[in-house]
C-alpha positions as a Markdown table, in Angstrom:
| # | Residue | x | y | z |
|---|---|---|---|---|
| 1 | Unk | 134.2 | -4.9 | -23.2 |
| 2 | Unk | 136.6 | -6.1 | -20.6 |
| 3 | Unk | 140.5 | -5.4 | -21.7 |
| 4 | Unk | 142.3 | -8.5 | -22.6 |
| 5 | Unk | 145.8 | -8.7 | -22.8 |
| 6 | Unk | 147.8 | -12.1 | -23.7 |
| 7 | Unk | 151.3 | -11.0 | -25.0 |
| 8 | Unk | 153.1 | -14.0 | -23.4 |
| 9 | Unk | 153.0 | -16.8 | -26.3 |
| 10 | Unk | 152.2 | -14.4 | -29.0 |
| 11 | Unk | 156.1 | -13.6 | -29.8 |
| 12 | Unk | 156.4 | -16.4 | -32.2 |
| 13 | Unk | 157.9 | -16.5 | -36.0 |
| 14 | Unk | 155.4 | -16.1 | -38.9 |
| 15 | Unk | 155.9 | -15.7 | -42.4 |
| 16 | Unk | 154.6 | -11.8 | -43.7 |
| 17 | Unk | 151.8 | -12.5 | -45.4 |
| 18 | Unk | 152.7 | -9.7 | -48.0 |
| 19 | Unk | 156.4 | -10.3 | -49.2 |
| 20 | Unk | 156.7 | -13.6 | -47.5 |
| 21 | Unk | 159.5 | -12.8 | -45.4 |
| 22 | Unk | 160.7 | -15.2 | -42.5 |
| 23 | Unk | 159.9 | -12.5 | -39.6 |
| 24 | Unk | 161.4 | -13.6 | -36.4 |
| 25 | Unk | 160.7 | -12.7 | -32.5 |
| 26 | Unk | 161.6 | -9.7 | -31.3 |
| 27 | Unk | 164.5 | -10.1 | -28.8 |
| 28 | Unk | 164.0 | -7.1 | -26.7 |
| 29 | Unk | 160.6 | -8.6 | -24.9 |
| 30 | Unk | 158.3 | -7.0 | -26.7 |
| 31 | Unk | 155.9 | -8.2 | -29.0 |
| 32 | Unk | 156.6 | -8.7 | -33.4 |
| 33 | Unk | 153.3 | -7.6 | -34.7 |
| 34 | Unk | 154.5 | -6.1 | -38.3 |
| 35 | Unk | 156.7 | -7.3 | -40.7 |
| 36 | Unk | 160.6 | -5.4 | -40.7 |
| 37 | Unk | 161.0 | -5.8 | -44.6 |
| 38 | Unk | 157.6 | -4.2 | -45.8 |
| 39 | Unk | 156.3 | -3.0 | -42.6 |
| 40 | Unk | 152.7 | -4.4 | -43.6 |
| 41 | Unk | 150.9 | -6.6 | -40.8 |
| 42 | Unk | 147.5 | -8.3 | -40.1 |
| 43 | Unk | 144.5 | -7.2 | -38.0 |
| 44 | Unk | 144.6 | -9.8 | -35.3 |
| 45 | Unk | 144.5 | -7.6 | -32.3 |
| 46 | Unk | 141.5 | -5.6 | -31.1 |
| 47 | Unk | 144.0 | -4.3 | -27.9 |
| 48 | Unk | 147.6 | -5.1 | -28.1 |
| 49 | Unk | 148.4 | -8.3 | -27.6 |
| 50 | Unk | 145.1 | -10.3 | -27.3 |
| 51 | Unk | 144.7 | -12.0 | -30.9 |
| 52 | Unk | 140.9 | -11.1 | -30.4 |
| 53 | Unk | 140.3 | -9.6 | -33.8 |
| 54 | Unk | 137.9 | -11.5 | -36.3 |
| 55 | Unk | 138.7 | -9.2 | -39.1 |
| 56 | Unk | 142.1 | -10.8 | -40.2 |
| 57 | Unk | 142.9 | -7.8 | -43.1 |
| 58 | Unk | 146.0 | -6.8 | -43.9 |
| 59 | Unk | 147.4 | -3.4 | -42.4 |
| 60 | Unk | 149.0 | -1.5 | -44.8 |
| 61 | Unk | 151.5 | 1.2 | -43.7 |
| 62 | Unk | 150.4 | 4.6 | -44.5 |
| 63 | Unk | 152.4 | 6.9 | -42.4 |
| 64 | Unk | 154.8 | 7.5 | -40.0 |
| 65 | Unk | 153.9 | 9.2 | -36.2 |
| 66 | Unk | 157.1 | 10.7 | -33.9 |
| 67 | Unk | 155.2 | 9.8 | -30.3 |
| 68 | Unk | 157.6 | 11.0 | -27.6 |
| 69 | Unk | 157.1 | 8.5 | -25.1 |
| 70 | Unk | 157.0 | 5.8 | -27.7 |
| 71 | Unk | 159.3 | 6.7 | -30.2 |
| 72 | Unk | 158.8 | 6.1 | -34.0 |
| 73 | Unk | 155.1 | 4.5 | -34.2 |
| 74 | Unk | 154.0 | 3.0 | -38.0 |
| 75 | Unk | 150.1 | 3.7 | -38.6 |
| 76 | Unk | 148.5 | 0.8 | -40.3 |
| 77 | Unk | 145.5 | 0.9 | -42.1 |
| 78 | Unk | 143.6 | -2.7 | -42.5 |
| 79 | Unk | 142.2 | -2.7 | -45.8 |
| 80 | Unk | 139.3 | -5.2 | -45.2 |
| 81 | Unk | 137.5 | -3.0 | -42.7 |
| 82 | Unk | 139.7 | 0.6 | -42.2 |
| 83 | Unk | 140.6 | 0.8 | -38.9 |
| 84 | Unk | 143.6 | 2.2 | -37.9 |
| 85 | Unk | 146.4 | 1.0 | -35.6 |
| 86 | Unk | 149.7 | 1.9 | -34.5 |
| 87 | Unk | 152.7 | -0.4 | -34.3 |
| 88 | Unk | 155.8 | 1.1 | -32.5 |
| 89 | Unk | 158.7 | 0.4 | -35.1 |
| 90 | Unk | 161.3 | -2.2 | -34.3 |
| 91 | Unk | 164.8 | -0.3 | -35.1 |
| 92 | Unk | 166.4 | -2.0 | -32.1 |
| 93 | Unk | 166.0 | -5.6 | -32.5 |
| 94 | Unk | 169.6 | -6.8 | -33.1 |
| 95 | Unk | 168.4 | -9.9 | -35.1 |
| 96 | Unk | 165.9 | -8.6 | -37.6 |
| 97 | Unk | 165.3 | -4.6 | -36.9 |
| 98 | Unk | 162.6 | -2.8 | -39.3 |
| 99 | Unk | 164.3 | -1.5 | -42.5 |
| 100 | Unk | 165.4 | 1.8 | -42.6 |
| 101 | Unk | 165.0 | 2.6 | -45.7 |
| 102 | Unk | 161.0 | 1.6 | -45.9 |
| 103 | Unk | 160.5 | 3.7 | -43.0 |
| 104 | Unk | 162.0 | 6.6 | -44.5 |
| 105 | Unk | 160.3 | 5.7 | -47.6 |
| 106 | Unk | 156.9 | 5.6 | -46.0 |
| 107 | Unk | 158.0 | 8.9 | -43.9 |
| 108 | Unk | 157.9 | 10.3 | -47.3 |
| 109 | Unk | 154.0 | 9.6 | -48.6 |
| 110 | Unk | 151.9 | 12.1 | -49.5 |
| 111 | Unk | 148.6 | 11.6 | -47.4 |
């Protein structure tokens, strides 16, 4: 399968469909693909960035990875069909930056 990769246009505002926060764009150029307040996201992606994903489950967060290149990286699991996917966290967005304390809560599950 050829490698799609369509992040311009996919920064946009969306509503989590977990807590129902208002999650804005990231401001740093990157892409928002989990919500800051409960970390939780959907599986819309089969590679970053392409919205090529059928499933549409929700990704839970289940732990916390230190990448070095990367930084702080938040593993989803989607719990329609368990696949796995990393989301690098958001702690610099100067608008809406991931909260702290969920990350440090989630840092702290037993798995």
């Amino acid at each position: 399968m050829a490698r799609r990769f369509t992040v311009q246009g996919t920064n946009n505002a969306f509503i989590c469909v977990h807590c129902a926060c208002l999650v804005q764009p990231l401001e740093n150029g990157s892409v928002r693909n989990h919500c800051p307040q409960c970390l939780h996201s959907l599986h819309v992606d089969d590679f970053p960035g392409d919205r090529a994903s059928l499933c549409g489950g929700l990704l839970e967060p289940v732990r916390i990875e230190q990448q070095s290149k990367k930084g702080w990286m938040i593993v989803h699991r989607c719990q329609k069909c368990g696949a796995e996917k990393r989301n690098k966290a958001a702690l610099d967005d100067p608008n809406q930056p991931d909260d702290w304390n969920a990350l440090i809560a989630l840092s702290q599950r037993i798995h």
